[in-house]
HTML snippet that shows the backbone in 3Dmol.js (N, CA, C, O; Angstrom):
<script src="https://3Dmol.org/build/3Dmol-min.js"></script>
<div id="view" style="width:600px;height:400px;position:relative"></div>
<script>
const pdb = `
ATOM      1  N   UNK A   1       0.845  -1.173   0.000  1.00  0.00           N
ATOM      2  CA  UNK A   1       0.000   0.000   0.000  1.00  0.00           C
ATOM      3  C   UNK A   1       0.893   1.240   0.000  1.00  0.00           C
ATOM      4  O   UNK A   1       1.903   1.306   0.700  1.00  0.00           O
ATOM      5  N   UNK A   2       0.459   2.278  -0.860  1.00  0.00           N
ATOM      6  CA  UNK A   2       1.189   3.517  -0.912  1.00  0.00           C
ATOM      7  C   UNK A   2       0.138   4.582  -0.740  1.00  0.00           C
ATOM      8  O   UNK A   2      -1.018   4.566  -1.164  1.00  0.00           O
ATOM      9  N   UNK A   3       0.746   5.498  -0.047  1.00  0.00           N
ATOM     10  CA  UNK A   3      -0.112   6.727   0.382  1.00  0.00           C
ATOM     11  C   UNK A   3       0.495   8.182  -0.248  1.00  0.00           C
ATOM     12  O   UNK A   3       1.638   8.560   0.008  1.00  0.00           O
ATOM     13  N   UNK A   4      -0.470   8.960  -1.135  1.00  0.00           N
ATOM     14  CA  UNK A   4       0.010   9.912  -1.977  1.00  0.00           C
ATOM     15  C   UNK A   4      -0.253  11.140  -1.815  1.00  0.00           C
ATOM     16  O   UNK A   4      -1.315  11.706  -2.076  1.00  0.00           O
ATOM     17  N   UNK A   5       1.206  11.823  -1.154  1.00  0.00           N
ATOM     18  CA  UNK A   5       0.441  13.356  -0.944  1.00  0.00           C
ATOM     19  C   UNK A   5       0.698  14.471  -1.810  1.00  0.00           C
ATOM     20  O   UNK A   5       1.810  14.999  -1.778  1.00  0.00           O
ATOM     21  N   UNK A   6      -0.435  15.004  -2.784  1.00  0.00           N
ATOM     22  CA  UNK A   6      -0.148  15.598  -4.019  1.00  0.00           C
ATOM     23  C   UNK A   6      -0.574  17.216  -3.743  1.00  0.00           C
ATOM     24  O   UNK A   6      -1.475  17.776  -3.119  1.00  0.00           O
ATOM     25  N   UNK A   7       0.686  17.689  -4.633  1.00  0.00           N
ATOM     26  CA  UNK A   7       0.221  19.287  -4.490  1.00  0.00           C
ATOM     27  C   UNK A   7       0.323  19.320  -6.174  1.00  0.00           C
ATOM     28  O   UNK A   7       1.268  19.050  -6.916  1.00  0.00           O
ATOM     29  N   UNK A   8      -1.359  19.866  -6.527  1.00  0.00           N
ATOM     30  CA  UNK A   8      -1.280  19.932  -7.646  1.00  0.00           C
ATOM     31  C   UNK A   8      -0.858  21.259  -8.438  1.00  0.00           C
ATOM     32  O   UNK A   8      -0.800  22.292  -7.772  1.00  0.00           O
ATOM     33  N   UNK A   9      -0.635  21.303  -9.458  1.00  0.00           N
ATOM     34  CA  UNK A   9       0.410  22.539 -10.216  1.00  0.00           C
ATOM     35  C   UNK A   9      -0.354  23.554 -10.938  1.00  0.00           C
ATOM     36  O   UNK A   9       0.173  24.424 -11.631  1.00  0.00           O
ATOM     37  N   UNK A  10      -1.393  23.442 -10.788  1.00  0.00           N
ATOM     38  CA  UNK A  10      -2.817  24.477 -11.492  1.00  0.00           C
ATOM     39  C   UNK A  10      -4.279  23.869 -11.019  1.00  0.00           C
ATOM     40  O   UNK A  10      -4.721  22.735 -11.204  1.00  0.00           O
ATOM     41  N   UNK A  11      -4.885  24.996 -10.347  1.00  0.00           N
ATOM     42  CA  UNK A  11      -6.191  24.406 -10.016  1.00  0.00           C
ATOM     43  C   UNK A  11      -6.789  23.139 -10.960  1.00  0.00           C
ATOM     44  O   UNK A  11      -6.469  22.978 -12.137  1.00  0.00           O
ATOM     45  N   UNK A  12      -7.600  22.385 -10.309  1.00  0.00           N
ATOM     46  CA  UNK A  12      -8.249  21.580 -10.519  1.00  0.00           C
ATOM     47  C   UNK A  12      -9.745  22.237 -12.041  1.00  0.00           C
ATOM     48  O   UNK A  12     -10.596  23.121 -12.141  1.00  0.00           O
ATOM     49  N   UNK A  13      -9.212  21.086 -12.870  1.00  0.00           N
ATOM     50  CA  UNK A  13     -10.147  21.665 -13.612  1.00  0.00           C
ATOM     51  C   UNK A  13     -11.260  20.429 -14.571  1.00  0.00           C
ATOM     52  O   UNK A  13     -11.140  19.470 -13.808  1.00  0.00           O
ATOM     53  N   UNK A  14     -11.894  20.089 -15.337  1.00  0.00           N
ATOM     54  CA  UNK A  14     -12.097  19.199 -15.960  1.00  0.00           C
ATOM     55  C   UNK A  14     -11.270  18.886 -17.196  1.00  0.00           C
ATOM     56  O   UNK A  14     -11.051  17.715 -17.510  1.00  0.00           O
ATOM     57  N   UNK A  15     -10.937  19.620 -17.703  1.00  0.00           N
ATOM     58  CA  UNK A  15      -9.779  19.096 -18.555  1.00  0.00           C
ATOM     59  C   UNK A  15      -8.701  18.396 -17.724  1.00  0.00           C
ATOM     60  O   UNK A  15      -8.312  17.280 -18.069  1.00  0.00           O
ATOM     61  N   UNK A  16      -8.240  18.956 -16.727  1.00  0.00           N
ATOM     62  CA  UNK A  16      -7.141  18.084 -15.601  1.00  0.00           C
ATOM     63  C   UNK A  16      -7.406  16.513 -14.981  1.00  0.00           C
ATOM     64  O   UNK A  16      -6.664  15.567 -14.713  1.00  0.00           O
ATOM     65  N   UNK A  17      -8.972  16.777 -14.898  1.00  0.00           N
ATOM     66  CA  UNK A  17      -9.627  15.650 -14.134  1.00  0.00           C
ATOM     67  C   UNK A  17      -9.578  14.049 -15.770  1.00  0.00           C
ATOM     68  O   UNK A  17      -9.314  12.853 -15.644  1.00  0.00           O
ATOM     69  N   UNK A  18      -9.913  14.761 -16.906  1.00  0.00           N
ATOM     70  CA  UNK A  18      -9.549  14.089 -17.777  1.00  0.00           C
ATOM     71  C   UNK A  18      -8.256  13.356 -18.374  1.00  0.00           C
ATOM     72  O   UNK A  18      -8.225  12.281 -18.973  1.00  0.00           O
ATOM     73  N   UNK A  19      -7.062  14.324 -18.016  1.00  0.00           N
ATOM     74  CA  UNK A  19      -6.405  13.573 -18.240  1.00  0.00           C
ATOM     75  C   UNK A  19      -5.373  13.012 -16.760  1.00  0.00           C
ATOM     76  O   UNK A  19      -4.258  12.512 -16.915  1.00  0.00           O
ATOM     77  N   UNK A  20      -5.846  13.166 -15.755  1.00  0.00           N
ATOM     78  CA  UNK A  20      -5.704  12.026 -14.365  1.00  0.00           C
ATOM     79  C   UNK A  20      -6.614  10.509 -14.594  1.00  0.00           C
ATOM     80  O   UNK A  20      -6.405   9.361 -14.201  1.00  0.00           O
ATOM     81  N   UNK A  21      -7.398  10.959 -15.191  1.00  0.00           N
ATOM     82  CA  UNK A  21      -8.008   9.312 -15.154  1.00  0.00           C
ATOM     83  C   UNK A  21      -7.630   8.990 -16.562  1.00  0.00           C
ATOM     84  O   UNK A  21      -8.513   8.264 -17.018  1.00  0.00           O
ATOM     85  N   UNK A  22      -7.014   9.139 -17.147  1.00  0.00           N
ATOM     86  CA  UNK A  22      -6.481   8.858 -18.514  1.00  0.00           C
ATOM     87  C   UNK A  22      -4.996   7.720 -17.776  1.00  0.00           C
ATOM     88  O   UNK A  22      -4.714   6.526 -17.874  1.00  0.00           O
ATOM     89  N   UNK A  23      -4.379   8.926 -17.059  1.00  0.00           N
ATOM     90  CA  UNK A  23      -3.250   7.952 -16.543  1.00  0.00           C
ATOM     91  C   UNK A  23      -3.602   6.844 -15.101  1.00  0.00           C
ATOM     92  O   UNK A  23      -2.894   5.916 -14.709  1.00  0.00           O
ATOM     93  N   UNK A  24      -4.662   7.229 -14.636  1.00  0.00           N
ATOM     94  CA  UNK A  24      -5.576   6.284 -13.749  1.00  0.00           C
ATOM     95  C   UNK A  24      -5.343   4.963 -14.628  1.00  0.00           C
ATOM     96  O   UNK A  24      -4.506   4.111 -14.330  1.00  0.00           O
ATOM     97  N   UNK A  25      -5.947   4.915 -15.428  1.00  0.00           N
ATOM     98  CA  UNK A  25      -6.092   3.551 -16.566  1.00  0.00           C
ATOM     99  C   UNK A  25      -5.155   3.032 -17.046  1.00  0.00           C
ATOM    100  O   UNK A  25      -5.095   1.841 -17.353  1.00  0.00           O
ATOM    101  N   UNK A  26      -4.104   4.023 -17.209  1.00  0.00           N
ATOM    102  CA  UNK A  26      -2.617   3.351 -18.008  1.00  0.00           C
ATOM    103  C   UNK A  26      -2.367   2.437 -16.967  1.00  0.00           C
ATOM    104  O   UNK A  26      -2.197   1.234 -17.165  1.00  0.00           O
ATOM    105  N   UNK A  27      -2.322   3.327 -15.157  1.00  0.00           N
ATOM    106  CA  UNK A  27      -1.694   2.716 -14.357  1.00  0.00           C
ATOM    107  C   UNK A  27      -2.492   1.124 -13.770  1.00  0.00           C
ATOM    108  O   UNK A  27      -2.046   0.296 -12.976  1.00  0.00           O
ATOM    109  N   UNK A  28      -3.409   1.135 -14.298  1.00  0.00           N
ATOM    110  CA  UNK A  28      -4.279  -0.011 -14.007  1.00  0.00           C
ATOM    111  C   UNK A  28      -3.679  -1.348 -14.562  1.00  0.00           C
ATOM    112  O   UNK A  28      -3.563  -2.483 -14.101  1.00  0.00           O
ATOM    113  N   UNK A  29      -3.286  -0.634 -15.959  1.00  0.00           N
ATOM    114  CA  UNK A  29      -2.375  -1.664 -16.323  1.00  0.00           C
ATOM    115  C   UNK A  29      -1.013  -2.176 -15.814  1.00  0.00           C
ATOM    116  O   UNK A  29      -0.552  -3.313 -15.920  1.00  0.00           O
ATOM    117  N   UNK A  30      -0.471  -1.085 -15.236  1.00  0.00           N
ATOM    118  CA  UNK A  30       0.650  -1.767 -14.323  1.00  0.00           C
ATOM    119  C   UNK A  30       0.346  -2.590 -12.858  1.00  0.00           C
ATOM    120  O   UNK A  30       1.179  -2.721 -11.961  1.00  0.00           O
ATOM    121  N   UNK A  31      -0.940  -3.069 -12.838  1.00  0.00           N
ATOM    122  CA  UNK A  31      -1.359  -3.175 -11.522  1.00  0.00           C
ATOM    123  C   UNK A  31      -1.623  -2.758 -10.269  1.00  0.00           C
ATOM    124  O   UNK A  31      -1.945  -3.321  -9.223  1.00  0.00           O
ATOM    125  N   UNK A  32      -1.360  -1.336 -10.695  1.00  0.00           N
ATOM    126  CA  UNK A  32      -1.814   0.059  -9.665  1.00  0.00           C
ATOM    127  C   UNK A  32      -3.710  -0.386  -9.279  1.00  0.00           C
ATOM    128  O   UNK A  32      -4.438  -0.946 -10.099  1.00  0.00           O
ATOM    129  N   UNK A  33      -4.030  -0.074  -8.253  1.00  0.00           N
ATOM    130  CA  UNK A  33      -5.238  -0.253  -7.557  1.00  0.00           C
ATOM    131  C   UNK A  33      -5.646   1.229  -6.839  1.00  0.00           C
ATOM    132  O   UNK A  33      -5.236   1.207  -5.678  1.00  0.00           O
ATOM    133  N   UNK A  34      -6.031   1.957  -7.020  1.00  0.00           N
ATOM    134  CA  UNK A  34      -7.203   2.967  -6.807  1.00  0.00           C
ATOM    135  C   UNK A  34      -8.228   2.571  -5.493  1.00  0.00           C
ATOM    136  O   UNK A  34      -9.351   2.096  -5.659  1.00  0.00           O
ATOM    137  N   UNK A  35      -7.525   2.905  -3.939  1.00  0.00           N
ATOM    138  CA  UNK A  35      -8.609   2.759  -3.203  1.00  0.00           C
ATOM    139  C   UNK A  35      -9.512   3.950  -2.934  1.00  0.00           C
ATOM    140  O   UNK A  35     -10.690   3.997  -3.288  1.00  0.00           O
ATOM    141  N   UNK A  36      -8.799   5.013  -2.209  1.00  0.00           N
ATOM    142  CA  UNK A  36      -9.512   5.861  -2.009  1.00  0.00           C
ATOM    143  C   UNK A  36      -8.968   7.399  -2.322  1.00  0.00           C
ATOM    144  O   UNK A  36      -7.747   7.513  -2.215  1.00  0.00           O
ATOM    145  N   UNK A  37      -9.630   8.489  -2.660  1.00  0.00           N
ATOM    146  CA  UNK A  37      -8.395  10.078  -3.573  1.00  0.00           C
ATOM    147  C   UNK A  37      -9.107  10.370  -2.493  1.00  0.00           C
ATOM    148  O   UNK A  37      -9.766   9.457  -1.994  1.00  0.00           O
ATOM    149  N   UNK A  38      -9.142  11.791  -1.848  1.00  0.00           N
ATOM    150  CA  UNK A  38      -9.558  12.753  -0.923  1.00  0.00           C
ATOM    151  C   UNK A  38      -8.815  13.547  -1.616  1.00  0.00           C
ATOM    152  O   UNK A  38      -7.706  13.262  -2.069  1.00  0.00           O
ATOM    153  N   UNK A  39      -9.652  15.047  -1.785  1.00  0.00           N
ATOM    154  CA  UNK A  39      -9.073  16.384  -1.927  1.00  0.00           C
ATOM    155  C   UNK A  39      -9.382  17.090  -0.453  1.00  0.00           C
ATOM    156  O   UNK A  39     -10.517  16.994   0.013  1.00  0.00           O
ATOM    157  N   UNK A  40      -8.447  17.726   0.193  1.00  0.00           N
ATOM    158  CA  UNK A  40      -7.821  18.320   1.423  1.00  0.00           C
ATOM    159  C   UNK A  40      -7.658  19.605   1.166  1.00  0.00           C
ATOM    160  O   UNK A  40      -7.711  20.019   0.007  1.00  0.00           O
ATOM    161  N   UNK A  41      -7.460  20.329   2.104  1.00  0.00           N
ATOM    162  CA  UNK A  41      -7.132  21.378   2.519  1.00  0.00           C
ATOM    163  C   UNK A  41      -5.947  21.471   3.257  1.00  0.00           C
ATOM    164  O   UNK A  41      -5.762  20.883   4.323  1.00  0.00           O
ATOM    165  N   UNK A  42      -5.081  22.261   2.654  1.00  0.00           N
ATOM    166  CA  UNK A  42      -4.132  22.506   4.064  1.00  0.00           C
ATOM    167  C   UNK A  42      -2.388  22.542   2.397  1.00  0.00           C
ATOM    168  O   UNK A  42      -2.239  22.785   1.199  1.00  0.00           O
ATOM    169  N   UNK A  43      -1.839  22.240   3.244  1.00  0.00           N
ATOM    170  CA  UNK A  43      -0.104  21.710   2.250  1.00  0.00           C
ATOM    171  C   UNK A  43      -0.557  21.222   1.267  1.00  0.00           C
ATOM    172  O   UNK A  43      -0.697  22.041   0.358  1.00  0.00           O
ATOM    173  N   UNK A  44      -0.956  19.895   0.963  1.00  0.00           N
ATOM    174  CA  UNK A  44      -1.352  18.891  -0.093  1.00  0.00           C
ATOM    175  C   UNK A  44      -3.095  19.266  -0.356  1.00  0.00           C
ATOM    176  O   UNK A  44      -3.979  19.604   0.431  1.00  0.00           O
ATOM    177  N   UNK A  45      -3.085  19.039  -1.765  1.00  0.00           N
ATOM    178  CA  UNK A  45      -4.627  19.495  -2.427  1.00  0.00           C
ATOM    179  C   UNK A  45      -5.111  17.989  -2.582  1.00  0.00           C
ATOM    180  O   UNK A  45      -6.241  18.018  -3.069  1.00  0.00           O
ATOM    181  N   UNK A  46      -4.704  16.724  -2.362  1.00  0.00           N
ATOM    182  CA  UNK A  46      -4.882  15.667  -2.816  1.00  0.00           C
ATOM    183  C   UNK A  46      -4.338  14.544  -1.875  1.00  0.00           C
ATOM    184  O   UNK A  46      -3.163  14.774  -1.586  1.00  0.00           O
ATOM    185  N   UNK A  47      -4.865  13.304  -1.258  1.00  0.00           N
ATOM    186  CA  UNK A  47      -4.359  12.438  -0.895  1.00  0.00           C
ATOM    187  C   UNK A  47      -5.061  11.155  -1.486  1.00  0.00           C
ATOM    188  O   UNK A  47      -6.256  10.897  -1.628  1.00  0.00           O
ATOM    189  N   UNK A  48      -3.944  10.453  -1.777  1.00  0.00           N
ATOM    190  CA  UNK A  48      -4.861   9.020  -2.593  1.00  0.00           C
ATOM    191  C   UNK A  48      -3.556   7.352  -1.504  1.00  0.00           C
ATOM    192  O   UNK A  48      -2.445   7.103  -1.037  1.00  0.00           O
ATOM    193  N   UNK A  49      -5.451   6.616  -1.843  1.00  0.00           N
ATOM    194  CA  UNK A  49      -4.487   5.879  -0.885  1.00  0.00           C
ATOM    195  C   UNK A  49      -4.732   4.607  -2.408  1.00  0.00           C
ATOM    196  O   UNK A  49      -5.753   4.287  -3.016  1.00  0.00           O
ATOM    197  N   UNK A  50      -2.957   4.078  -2.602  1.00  0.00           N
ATOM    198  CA  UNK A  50      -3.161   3.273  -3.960  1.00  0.00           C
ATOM    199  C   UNK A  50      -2.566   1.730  -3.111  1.00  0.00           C
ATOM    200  O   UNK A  50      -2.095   1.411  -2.019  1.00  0.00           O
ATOM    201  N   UNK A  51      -2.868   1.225  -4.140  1.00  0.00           N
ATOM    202  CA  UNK A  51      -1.843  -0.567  -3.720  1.00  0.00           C
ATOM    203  C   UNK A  51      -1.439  -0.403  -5.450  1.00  0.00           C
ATOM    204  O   UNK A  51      -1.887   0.082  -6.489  1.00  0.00           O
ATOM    205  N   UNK A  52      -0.188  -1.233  -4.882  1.00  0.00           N
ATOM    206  CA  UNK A  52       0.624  -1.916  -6.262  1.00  0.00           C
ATOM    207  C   UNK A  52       1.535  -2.590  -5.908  1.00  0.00           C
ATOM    208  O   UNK A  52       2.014  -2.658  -4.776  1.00  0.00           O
ATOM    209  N   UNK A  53       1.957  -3.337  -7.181  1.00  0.00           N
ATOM    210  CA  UNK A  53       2.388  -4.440  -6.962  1.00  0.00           C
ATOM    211  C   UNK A  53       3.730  -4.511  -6.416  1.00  0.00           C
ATOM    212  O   UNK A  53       4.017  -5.625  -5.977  1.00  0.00           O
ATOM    213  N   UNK A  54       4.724  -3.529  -6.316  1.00  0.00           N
ATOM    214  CA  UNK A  54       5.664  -3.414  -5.770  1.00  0.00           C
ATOM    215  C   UNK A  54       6.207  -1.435  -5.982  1.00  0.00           C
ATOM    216  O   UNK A  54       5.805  -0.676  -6.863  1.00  0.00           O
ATOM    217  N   UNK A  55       6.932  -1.195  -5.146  1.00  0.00           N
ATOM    218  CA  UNK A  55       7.742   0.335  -5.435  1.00  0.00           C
ATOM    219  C   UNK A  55       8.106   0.859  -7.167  1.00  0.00           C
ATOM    220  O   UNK A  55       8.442   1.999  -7.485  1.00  0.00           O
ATOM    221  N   UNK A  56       8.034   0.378  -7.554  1.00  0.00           N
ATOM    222  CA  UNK A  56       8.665   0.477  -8.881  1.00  0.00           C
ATOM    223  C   UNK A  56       7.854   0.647  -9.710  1.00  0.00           C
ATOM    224  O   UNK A  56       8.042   1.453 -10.621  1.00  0.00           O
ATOM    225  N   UNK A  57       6.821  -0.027  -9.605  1.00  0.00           N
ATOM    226  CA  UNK A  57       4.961   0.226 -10.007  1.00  0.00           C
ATOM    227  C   UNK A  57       4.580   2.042  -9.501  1.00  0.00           C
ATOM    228  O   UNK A  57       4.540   3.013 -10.258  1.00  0.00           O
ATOM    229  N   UNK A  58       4.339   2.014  -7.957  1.00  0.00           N
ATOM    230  CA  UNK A  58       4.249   3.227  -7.529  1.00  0.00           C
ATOM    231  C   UNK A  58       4.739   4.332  -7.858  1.00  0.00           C
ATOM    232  O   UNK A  58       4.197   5.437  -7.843  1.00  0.00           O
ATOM    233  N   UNK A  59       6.405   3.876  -8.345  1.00  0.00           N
ATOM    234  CA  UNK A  59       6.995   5.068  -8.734  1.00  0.00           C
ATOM    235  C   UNK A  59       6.631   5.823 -10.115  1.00  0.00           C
ATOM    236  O   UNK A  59       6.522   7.012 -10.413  1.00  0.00           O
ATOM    237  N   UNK A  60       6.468   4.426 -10.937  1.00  0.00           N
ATOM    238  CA  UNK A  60       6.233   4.943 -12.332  1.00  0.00           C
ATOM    239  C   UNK A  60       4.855   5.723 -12.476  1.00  0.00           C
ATOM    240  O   UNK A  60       4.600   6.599 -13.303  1.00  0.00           O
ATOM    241  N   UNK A  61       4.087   5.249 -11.565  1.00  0.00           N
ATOM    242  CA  UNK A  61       2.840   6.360 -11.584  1.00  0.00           C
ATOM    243  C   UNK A  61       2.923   7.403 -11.291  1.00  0.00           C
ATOM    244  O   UNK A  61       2.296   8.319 -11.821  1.00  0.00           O
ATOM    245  N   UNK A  62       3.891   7.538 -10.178  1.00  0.00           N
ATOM    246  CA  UNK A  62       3.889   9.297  -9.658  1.00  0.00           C
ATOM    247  C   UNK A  62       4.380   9.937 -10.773  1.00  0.00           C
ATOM    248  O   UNK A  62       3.758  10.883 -11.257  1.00  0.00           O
ATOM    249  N   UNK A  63       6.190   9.252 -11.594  1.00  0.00           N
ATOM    250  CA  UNK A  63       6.434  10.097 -12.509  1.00  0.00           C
ATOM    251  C   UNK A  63       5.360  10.087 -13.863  1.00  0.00           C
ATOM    252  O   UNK A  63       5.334  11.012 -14.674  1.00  0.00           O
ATOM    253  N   UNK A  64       4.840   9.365 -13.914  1.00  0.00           N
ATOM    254  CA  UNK A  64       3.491   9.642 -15.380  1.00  0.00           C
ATOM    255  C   UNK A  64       2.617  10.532 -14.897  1.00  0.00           C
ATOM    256  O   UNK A  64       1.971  11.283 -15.628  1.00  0.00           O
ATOM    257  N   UNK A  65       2.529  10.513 -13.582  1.00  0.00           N
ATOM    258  CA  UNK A  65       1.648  12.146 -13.127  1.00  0.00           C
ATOM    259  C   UNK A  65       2.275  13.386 -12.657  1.00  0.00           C
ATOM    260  O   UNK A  65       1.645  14.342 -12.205  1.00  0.00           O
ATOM    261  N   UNK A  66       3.690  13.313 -12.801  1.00  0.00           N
ATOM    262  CA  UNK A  66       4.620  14.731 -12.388  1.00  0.00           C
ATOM    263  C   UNK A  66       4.138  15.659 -13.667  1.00  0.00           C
ATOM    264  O   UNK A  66       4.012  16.778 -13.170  1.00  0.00           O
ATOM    265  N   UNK A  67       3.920  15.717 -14.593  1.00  0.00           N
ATOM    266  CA  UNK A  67       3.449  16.873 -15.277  1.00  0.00           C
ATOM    267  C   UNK A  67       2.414  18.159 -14.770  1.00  0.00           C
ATOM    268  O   UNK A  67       2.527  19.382 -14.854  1.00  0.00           O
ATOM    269  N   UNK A  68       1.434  17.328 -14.246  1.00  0.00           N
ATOM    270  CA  UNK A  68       0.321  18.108 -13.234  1.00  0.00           C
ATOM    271  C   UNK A  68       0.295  17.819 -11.624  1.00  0.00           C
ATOM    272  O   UNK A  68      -0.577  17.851 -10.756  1.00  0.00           O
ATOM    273  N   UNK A  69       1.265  17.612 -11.653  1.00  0.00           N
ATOM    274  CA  UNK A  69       1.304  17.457  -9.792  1.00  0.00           C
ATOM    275  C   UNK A  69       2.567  16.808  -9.381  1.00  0.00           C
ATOM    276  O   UNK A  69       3.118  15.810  -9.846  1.00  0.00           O
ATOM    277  N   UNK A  70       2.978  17.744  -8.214  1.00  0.00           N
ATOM    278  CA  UNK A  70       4.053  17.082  -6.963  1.00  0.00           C
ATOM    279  C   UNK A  70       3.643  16.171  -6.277  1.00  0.00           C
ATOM    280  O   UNK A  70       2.424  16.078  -6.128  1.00  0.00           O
ATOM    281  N   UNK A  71       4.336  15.417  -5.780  1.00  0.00           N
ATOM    282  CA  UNK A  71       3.960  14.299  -4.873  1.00  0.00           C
ATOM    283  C   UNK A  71       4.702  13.851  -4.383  1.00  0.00           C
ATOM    284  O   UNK A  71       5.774  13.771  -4.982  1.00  0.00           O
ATOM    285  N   UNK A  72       4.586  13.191  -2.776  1.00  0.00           N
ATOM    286  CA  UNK A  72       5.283  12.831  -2.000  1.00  0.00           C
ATOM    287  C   UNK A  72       4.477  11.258  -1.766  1.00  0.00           C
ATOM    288  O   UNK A  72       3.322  11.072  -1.381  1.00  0.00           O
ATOM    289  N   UNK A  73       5.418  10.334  -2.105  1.00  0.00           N
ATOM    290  CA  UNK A  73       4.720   9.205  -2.013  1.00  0.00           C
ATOM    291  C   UNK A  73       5.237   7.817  -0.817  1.00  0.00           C
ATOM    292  O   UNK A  73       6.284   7.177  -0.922  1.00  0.00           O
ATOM    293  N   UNK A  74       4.356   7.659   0.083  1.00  0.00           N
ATOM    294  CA  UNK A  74       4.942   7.035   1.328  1.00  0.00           C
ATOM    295  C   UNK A  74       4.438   5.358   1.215  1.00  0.00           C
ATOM    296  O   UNK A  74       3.401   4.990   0.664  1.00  0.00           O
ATOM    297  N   UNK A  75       5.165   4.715   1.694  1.00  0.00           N
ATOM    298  CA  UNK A  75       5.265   3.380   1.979  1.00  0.00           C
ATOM    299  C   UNK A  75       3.822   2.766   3.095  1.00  0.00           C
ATOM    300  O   UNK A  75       4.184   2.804   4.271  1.00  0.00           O
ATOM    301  N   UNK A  76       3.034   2.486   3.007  1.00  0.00           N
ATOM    302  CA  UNK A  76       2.354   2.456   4.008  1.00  0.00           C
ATOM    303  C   UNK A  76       2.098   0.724   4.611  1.00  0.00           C
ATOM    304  O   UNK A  76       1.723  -0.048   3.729  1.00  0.00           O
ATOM    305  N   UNK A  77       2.211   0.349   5.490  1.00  0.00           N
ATOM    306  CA  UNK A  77       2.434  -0.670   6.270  1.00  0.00           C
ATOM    307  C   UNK A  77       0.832  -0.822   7.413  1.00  0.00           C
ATOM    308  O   UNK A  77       0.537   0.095   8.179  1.00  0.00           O
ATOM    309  N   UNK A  78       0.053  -2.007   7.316  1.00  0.00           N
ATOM    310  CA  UNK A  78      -0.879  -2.081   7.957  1.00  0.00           C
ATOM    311  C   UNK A  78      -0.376  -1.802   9.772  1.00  0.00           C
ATOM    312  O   UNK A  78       0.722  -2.126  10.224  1.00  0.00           O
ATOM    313  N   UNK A  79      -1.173  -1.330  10.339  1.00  0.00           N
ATOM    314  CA  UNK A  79      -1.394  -1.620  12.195  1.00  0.00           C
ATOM    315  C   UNK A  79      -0.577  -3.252  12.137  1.00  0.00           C
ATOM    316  O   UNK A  79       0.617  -3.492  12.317  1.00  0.00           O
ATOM    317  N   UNK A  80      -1.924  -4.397  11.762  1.00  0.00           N
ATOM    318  CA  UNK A  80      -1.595  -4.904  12.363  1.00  0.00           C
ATOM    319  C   UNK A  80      -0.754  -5.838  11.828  1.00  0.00           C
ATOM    320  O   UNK A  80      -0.655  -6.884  12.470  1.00  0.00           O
ATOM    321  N   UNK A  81      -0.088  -5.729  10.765  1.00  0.00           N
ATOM    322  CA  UNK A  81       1.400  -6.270  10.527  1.00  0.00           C
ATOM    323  C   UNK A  81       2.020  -6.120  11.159  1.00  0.00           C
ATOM    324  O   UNK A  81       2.686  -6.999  11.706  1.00  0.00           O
ATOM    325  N   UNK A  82       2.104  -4.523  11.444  1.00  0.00           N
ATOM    326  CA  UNK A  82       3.615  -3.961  12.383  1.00  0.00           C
ATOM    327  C   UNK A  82       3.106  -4.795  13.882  1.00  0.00           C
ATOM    328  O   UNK A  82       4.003  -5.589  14.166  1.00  0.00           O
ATOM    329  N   UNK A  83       2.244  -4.845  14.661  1.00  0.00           N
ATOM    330  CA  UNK A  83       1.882  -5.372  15.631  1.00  0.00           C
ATOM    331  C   UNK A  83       2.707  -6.564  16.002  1.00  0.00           C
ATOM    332  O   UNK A  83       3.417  -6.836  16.970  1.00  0.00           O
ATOM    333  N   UNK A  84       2.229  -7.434  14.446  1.00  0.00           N
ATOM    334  CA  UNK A  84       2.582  -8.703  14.622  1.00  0.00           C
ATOM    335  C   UNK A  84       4.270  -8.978  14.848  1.00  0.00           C
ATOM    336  O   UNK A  84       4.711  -9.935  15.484  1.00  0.00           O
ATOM    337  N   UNK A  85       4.926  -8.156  14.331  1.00  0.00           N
ATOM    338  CA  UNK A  85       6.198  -8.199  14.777  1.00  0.00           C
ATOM    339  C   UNK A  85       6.767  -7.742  15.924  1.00  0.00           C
ATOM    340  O   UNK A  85       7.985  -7.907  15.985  1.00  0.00           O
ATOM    341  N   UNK A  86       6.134  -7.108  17.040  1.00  0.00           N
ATOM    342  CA  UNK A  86       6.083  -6.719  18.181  1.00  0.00           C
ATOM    343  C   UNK A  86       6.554  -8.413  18.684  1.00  0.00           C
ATOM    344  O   UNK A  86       6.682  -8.690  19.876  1.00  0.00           O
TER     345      UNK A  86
END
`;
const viewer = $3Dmol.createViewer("view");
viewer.addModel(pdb, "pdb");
viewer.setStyle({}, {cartoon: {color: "spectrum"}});
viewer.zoomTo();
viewer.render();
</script>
């Protein structure tokens, strides 16, 4: 699971929204998974929480979406995995 915190580079628009789910779909094909986007307030205009199949997957999505947006993209690890290694 990867967690995506995006500051986008020009308001939000429908032409923008068109071509994010354009690369939504490419990335589908790399096995990128789409759980949940939230648009926020605050630093980041955008948080999306994705799964894929490994870092290298994740990465290639952020850079196919660096044209219209920064992003800081984090590793995310369940509760209770980490637990279990307690």
């Amino acid at each position: 699971m990867f967690i995506r915190l995006i500051k986008l580079k020009s308001p939000y628009r429908k032409e923008q929204k068109a071509w994010f789910d354009g690369k939504h779909e490419e990335a589908l094909k790399w096995g990128v998974k789409f759980h949940h986007t939230y648009f926020t307030l605050g630093k980041y205009d955008v948080v999306s929480i994705i799964e894929a199949p490994d870092e290298r997957s994740a990465m290639k999505y952020a850079i196919a979406t660096a044209e219209e947006a920064e992003s800081a993209t984090l590793v995310a690890v369940p509760k209770d995995e980490v637990d279990a290694w307690l």
